[in-house]
C-alpha positions in Angstrom: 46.4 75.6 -36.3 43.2 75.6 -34.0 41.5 72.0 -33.8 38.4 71.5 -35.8 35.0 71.1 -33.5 33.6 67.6 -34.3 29.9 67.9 -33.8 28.0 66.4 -31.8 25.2 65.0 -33.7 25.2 64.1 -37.0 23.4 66.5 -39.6 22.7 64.6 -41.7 20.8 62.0 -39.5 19.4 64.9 -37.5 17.9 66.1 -41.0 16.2 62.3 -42.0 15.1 61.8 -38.5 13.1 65.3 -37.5 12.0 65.2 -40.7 12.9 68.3 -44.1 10.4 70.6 -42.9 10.9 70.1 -39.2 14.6 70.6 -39.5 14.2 73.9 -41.6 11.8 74.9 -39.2 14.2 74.5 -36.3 17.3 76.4 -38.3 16.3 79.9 -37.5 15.8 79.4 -33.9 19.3 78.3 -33.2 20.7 81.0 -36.1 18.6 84.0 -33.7 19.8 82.9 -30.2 16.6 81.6 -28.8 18.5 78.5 -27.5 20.0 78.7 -24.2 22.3 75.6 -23.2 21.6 74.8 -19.7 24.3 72.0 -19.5 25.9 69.3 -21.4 27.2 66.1 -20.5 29.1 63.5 -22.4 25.8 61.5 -23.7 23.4 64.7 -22.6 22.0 68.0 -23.5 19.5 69.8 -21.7 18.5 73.4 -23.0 15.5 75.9 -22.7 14.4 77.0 -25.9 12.3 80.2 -26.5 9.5 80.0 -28.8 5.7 80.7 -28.4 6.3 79.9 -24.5 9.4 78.8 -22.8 10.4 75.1 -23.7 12.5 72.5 -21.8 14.6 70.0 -24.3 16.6 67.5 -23.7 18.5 65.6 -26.5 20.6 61.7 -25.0 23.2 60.4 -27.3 25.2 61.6 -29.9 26.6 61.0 -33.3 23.7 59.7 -35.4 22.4 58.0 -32.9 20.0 60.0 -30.2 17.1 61.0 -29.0 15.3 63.7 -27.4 12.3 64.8 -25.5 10.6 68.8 -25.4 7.7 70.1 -23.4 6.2 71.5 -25.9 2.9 70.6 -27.4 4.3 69.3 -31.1 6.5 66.8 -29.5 3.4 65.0 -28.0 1.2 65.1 -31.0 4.4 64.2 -33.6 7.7 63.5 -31.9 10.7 65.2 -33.0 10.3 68.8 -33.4 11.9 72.2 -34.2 13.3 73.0 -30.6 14.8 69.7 -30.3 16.4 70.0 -33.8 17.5 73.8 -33.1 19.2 72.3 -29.7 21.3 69.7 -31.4 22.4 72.6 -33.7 23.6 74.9 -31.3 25.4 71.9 -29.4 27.2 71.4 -32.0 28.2 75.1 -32.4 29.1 75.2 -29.0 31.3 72.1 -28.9 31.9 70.0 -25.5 35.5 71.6 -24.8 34.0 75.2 -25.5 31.2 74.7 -23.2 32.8 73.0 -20.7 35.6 76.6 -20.8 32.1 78.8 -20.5 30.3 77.0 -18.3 26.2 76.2 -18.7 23.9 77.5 -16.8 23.3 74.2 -15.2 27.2 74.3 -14.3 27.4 77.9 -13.0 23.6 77.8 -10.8 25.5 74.0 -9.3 29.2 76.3 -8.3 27.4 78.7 -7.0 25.1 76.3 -4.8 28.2 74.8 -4.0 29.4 78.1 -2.0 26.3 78.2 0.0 25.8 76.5 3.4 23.4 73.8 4.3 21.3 76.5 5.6 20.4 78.7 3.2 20.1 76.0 0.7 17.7 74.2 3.2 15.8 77.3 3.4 16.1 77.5 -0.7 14.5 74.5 -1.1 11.8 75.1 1.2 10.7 78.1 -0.7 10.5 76.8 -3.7 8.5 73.8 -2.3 5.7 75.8 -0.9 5.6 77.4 -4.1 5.3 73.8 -5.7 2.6 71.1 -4.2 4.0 68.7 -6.3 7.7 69.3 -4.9 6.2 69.2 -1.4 4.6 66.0 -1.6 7.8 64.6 -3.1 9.9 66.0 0.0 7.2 65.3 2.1 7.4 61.5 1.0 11.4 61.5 0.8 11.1 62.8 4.5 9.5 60.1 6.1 11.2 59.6 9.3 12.4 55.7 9.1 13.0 55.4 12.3 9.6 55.4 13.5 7.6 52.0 13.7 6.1 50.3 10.9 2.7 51.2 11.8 3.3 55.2 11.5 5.8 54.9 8.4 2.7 52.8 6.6 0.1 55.4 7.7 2.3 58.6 6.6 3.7 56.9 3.3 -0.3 55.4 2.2 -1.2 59.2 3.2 1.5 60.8 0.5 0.2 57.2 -1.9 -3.3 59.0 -1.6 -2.5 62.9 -1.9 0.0 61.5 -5.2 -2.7 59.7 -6.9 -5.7 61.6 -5.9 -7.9 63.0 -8.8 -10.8 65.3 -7.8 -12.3 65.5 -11.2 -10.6 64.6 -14.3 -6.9 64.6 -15.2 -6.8 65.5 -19.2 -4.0 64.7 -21.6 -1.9 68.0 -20.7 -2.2 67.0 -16.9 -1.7 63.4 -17.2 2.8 62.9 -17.3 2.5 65.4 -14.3 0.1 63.3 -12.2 1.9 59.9 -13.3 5.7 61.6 -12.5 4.0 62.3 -8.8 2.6 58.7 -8.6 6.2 57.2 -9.8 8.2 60.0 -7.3 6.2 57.9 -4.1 6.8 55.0 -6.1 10.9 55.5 -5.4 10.2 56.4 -1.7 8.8 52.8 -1.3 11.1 51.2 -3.4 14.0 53.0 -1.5 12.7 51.5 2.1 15.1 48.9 3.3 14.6 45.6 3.5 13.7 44.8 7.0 10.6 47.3 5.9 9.8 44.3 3.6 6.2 44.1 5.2 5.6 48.0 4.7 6.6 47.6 1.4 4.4 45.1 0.4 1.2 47.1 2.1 2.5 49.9 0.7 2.4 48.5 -3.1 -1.0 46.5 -3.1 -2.2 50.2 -1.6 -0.7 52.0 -4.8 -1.7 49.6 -7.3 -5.6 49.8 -6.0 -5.3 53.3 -6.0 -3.6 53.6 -9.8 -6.1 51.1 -10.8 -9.2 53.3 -9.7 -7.8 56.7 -11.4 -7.6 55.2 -14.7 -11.2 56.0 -15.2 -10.6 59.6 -14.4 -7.9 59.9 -16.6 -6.7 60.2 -20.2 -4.5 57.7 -20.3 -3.6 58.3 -24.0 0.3 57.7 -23.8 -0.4 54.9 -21.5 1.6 56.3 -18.1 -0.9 53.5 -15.8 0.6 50.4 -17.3 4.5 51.0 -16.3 2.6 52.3 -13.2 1.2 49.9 -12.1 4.1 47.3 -13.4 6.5 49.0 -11.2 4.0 48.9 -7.8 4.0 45.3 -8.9 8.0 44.6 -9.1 8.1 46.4 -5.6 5.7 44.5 -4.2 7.4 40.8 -5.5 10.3 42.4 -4.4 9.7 42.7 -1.3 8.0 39.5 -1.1 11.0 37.7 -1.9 12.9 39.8 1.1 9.6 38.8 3.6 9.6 34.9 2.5 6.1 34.8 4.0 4.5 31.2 4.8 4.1 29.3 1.0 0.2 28.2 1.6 -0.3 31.9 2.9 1.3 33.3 0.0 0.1 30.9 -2.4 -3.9 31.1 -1.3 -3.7 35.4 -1.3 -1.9 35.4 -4.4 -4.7 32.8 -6.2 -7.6 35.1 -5.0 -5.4 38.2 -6.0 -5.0 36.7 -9.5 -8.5 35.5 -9.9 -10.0 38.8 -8.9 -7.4 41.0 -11.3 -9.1 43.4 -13.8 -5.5 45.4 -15.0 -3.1 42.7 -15.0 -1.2 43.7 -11.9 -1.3 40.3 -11.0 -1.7 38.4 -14.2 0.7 35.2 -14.4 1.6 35.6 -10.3 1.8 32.0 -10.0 5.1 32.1 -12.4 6.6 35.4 -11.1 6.8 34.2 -7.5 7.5 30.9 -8.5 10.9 31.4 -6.2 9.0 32.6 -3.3 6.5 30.5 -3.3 8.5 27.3 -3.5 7.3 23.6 -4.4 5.1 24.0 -1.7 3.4 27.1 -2.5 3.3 25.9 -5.9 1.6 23.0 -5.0 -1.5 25.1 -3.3 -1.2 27.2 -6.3 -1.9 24.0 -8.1 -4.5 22.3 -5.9 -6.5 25.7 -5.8 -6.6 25.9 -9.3 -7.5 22.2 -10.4 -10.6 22.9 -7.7 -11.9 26.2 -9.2 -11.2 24.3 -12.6 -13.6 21.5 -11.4 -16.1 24.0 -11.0 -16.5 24.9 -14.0 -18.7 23.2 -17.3 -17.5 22.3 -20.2 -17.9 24.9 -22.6 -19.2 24.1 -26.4 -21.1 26.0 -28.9 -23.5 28.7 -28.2 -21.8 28.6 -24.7 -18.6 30.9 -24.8 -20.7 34.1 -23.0 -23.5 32.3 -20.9 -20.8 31.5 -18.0 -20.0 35.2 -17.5 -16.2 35.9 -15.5 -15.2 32.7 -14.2 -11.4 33.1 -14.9 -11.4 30.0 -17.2 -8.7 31.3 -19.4 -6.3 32.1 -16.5 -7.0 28.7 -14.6 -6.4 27.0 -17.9 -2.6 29.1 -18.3 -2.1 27.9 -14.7 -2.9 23.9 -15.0 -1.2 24.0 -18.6 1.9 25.7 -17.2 2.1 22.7 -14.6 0.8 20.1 -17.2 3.8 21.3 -19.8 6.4 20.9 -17.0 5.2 17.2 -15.7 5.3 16.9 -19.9 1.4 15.4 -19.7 0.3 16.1 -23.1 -2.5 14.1 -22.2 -3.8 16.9 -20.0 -3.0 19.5 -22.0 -5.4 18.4 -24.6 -8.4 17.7 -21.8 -7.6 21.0 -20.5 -8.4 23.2 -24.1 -11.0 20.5 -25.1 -13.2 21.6 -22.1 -13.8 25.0 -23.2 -14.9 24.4 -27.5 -16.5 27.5 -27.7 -15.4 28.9 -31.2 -13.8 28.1 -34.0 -10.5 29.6 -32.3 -10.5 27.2 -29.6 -10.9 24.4 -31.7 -7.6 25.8 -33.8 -5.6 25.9 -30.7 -6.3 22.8 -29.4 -5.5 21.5 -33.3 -2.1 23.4 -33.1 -1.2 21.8 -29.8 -2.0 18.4 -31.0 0.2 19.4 -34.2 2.7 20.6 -32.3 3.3 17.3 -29.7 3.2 15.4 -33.2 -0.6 14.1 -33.5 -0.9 15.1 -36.6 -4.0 12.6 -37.6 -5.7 13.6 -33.8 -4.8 17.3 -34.4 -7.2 16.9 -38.4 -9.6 15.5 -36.4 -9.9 18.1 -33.6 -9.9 20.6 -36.7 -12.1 18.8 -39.0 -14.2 19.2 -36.0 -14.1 22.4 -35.5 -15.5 23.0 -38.9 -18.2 20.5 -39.1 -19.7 21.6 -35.9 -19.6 25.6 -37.0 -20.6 25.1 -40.4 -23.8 27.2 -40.1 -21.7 30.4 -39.0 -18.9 32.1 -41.2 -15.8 29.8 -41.4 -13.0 30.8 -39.9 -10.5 31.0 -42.2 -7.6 30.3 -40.0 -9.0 26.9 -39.2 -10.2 26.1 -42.8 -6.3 26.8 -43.9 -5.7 24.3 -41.0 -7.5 21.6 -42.2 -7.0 22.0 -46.0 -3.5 22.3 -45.7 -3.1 19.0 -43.3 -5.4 17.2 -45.5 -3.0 18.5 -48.6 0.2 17.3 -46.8 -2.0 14.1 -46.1 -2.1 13.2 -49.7 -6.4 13.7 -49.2 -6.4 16.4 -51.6 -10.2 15.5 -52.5 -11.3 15.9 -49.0 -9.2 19.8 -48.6 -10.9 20.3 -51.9 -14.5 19.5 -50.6 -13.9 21.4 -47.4 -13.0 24.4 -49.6 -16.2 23.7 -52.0 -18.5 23.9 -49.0 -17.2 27.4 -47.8 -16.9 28.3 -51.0 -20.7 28.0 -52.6 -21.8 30.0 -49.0 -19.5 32.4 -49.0 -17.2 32.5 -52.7 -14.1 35.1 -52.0 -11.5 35.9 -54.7 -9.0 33.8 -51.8 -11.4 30.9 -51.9 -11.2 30.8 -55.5 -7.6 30.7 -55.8 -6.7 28.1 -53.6 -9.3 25.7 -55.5 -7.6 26.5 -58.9 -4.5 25.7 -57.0 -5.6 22.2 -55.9 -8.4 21.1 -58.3 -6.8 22.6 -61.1 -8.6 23.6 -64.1 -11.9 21.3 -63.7 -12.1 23.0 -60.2 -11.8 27.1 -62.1 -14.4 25.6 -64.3 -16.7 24.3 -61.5 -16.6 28.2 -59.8 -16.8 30.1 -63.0 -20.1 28.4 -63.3 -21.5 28.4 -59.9 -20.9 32.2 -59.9 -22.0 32.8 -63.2 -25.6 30.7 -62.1 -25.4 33.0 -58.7 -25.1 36.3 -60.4 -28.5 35.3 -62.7 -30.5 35.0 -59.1 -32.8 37.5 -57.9 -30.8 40.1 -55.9 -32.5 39.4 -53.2 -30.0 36.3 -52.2 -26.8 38.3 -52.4 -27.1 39.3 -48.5 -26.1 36.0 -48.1 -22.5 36.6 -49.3 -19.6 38.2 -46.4 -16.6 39.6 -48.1 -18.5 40.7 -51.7 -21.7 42.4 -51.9 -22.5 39.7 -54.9 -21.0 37.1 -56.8 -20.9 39.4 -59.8 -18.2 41.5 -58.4 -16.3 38.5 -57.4 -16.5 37.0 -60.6 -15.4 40.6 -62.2 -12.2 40.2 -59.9 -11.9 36.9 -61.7 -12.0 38.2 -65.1 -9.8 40.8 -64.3 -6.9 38.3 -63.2 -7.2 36.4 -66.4 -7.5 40.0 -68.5 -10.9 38.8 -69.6 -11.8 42.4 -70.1 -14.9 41.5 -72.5 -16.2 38.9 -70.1 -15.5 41.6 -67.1 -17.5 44.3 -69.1 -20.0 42.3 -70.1 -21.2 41.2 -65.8 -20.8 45.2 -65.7 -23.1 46.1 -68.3 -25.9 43.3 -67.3 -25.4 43.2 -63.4 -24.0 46.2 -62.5 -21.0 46.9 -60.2 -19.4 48.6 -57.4 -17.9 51.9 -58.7 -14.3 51.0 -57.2 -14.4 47.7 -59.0 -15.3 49.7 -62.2 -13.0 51.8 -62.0 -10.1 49.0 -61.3 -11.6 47.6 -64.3 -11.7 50.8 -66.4 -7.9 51.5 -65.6 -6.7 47.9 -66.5 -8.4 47.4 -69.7 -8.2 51.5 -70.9 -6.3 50.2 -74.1 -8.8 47.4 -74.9 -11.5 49.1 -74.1 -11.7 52.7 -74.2 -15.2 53.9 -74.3 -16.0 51.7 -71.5 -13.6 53.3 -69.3 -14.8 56.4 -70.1 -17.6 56.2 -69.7 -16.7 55.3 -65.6 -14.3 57.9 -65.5 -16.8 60.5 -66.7 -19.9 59.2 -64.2 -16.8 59.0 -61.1 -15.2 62.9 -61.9 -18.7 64.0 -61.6 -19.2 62.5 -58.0 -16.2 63.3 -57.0 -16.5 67.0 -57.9 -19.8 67.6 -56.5 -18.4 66.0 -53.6 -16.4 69.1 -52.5 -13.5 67.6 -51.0 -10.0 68.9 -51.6 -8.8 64.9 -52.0 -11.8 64.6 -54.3 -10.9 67.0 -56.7 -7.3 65.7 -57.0 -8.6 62.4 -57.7 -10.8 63.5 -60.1 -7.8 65.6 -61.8 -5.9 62.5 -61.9 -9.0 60.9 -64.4 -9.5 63.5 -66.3 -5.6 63.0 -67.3 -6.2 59.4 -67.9 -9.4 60.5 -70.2 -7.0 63.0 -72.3 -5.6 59.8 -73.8 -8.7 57.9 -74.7 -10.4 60.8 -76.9 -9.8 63.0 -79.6 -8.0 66.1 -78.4 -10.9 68.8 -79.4 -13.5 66.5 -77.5 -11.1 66.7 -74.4 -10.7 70.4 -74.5 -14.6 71.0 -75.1 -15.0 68.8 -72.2 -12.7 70.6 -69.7 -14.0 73.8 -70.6 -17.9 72.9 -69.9 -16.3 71.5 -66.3 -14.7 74.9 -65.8 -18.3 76.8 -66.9 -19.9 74.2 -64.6 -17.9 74.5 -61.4 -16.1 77.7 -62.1 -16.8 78.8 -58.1 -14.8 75.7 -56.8 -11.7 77.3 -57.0 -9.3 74.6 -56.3 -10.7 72.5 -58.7 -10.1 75.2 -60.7 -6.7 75.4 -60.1 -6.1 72.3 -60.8 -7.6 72.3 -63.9 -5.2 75.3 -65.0 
């Protein structure tokens, strides 16, 4: 009895991960032959798939777990796509033991290279690099004699460094994985070099990362090929730091200014990453540079956080906290955030901190701060929940409650209003119910003040909604008006209570939406005039949809979905 194939990859998962129509799509091109298996490994497929051009695929893993990449352009708009879907289905038709009997293409083009001598296959290879600038340069780079001096190697490798990342003009979306896999080939040429070439290397990689770091304006960098770029030209350079061991104070002093002076993050947090190479002692510069730069520079309060332009505050304060935290100086720690009280959000961090090292009554105060000395600009709401929840926790519930009164009557939010029903109870939903109502009686005028709601009379609709106060909530909408999304919130939670109010939105909102000519438009409006069919009389629904149809009988798929 022949032996079942067990497939490769599940279907099942294949179907749920590509997606229904993306699998059905990919069914016919493995049924007609327009996959070719180039080879197949035990945790890899590779295949050329015909289609509207010729496209590479290549699916890793197996079972229901894999992956896959294709050249084509659906995979970089959406992923997983027809090819890669009709690939998995013909390796499971083909079955490991039936194509390893066959033989791939893959395996028959590597026997027959196999029977060639070096020769021909040098002369092979040549061809098809002159044919190819981008497999020249990568030969050309992989050819560097290394038994020259360090002096030529540099000057031929920083020449194939400049050819790989050169861009003339502009390097589009389509062009961009081609130029980075050029960049990353030289990038393996450097990283190859041994490790007496530690000096070369290290040349080598602060040349590649300036060049990387000027094409990225030249480039569309949408799938982000720069970043692991430059991160690599960065491991190869610490690498071959650690190889060189250069002089501590050296390294310590051209790493600082290297940090300092970083716009991409090749060198953020260098300090900690060549903490082994630099040593206590190079530490120690690293310290004694930073606590002079930090010396330099003013303390920051309000009004202040943009009138001291780049001065690298944030990453001296990461370095002198990092050495603080490990001499466990909490002291310093606090003076080092309190210097720079620039926004609300500093004021919260240094709060957190002092939470954190368990000064709970110092970490209020910092917080309590913070509030008091923004409390002409919009709170922040991360430091009020700070503050009112510490003073909670406190047991000075009438203090978290005033703190939340004051934001509140400048700025009321549905959140705002919660949280002091929470912790003043009913006397405190009282209190708000009537500063609203008062607010909503102003001129209009005043409502500008307000962030969040356009006026306290939509807020306090919210309000009547949550309690199913539908006649208070109609009432604000038929003396102050309202947004029409809050209407119609209102309309569909209060349709049983009160009918003709809602449709009397629903009728105003299927108007606007229809003359709005959009295709989404006229399937929301569809959706109200079901809603309506249950709030009228059946004849003065009909009537209705029929004077629609006379009125907007040339939008045809309103029409339709009217039918």
């Amino acid at each position: 009895m022949a032996k079942a194939k067990t497939a490769r990859f599940d279907v099942d998962m294949l179907r749920e991960f590509a997606g229904a129509k993306t699998f059905a799509r990919g069914q016919p091109y493995h049924r007609s032959g327009q996959v070719e298996i180039l080879l197949i490994e035990p945790q890899r497929v590779l295949a050329q798939v015909t289609g509207t051009d010729e496209y590479r695929t290549e699916l890793t893993g197996r079972g229901d777990d894999f992956d896959g990449e294709c050249s084509c352009p659906a995979f970089a708009d959406r992923g997983f796509c027809k090819h890669l879907v009709a690939t998995a289905l013909a390796a499971n038709e083909l079955g490991d033991e039936e194509a390893e009997a066959s033989g791939t293409s893959v395996s028959r083009i590597r026997e027959h290279l196999r029977q060639k001598g070096v020769e021909a296959l040098v002369e092979l290879v040549l061809d098809l690099a002159t044919r190819d600038p981008a497999l020249l340069r990568k030969l050309d780079a992989a050819a560097a004699p290394k038994d020259v001096d360090d002096k030529t190697l540099g000057a031929r490798l920083r020449k194939a460094i400049d050819r790989a990342t050169r861009i003339p003009d502009y390097v589009g979306y389509g062009e961009a994985s081609d130029w980075a896999s050029q960049v990353d080939s030289v990038l393996d040429t450097v990283a190859e070099l041994p490790s007496e070439r530690a000096a070369v290397v290290i040349e080598l990689a602060d040349f590649a990362i300036k060049r990387i770091e000027q094409a990225i304006a030249s480039l569309d960098d949408s799938d982000g090929h720069c970043g692991p770029l430059l991160e690599r030209a960065s491991d190869i350079r610490l690498a071959a730091t650690c190889e060189l061991r250069p002089e501590p104070v050296k390294l310590a002093r051209d790493l600082f200014v290297r940090e300092m002076e970083d716009d991409y993050g090749s060198f953020s947090g260098a300090m900690v990453r060549y903490a082994d190479a630099l040593g206590e002692v190079g530490l120690g510069e690293y310290r004694r540079l930073a606590t002079e730069a930090w010396a330099q520079l003013p303390p920051r309060g309000r009004g202040r956080a943009q009138s001291d332009g780049h001065d690298n505050r944030d990453q001296l304060m990461r370095i002198l906290d990092f050495f603080a935290e490990r001499d466990g100086d909490v002291d310093t720690r606090i003076a080092l955030r309190a210097k720079d009280l620039s926004s609300q959000w500093k004021y919260l961090q240094l709060a957190e901190l002092c939470r954190a090292q368990g000064r709970k009554d110092e970490a209020l105060r910092r917080a309590e701060e913070g509030l008091w000395m923004y409390e002409d600009e919009r709170t922040d709401d991360r430091l009020l929940t700070f503050v009112v929840d510490g003073l909670a926790k406190a047991g000075r519930k009438k203090e978290a409650e005033a703190h939340l009164w004051r934001v509140f009557e400048k700025a009321p939010t549905f959140e705002l209003y919660g949280r002091l029903q929470k912790l003043g109870g009913n006397s405190a939903r009282e209190r708000a119910l009537a500063f609203l109502e008062e607010e909503v009686l102003k001129d209009k005028t005043t409502r500008g003040q307000y962030w969040g709601w356009n006026a306290p009379a939509d807020l306090l609709i919210c309000i009547r909604i949550g309690e199913k106060n539908f006649d208070a909530a109609w009432a604000i909408v038929r003396t102050q008006g309202a947004s029409m999304d809050l209407k119609i919130e209102l309309a569909k939670t209060s349709e049983t209570t009160h009918p003709a109010d809602a449709l009397k939105v629903y009728l105003a909102q299927v108007d606007a939406l229809v003359n709005s000519g959009h295709g989404s438009s006229y399937e929301e409006a569809a959706k109200l005039i079901a809603r309506m069919a249950k709030l009228r009389d059946k004849g003065e629904h009909v009537a209705y949809v029929l004077e629609l149809k006379v009125r907007h009988g040339r939008k045809r798929n309103f029409m339709k979905l009217l039918a």
